[in-house]
N, C-alpha and C positions, 0 to 999 in steps of 0.2 A: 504494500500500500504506500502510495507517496505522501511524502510529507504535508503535503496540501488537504489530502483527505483526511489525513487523520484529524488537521487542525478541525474538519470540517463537525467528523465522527464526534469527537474530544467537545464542542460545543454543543452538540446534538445530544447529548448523555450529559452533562450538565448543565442544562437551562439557558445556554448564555444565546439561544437564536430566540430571537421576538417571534411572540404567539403567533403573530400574522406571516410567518414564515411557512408556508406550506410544503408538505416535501416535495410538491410540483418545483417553488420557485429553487429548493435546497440543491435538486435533480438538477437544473437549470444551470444552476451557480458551478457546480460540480462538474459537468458537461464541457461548460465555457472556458474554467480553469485548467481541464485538461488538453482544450484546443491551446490554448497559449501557451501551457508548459510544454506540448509537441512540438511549438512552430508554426501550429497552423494556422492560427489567425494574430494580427499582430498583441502586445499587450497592450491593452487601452488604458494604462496606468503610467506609459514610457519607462518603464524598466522601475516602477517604485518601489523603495525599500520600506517606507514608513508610510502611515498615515496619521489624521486624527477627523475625531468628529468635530461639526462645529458647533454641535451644541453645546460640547466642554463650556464651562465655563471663561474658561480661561485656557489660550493655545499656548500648546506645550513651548517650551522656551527656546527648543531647536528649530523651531517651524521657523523663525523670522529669520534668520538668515541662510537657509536650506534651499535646494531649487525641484519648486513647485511641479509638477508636470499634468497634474489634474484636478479639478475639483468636479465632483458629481455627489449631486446632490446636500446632503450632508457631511461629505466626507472631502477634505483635500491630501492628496497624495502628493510626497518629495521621495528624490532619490540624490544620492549624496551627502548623505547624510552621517556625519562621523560615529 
């Protein structure tokens, strides 16, 4: 199993995916992850190592000087990040 699924597995077995997560969109998510970690579609994150949500109260203290390469929706993604 790759590392990606387990993260997946490891949130699914302790509560940490929102109710409104259906395992249609989990299957989805899953699917998509595995097209990008093949090559076969690009990463829609440009190679991100980090992210955070914006609801934080407060953005983690790396964000402001890190380079951004996505935000969707509630989440902005950096890569380069030390």
């Amino acid at each position: 199993m790759n590392p990606l699924r387990r993260v997946f597995y490891w949130c699914a077995r302790h509560g940490a995916l929102r109710a409104s997560a259906t395992s249609l969109t989990v299957v989805a998510a899953l699917v998509t992850a595995d097209q990008v970690m093949a090559g076969k579609v690009p990463d829609p994150t440009g190679g991100a190592t980090h992210y955070y949500a914006t609801t934080m109260p407060k953005p983690p203290d790396w964000a402001a000087k890190d380079k951004q390469t996505l935000k969707l929706g509630h989440h902005v993604f950096f890569k380069d990040v030390p």
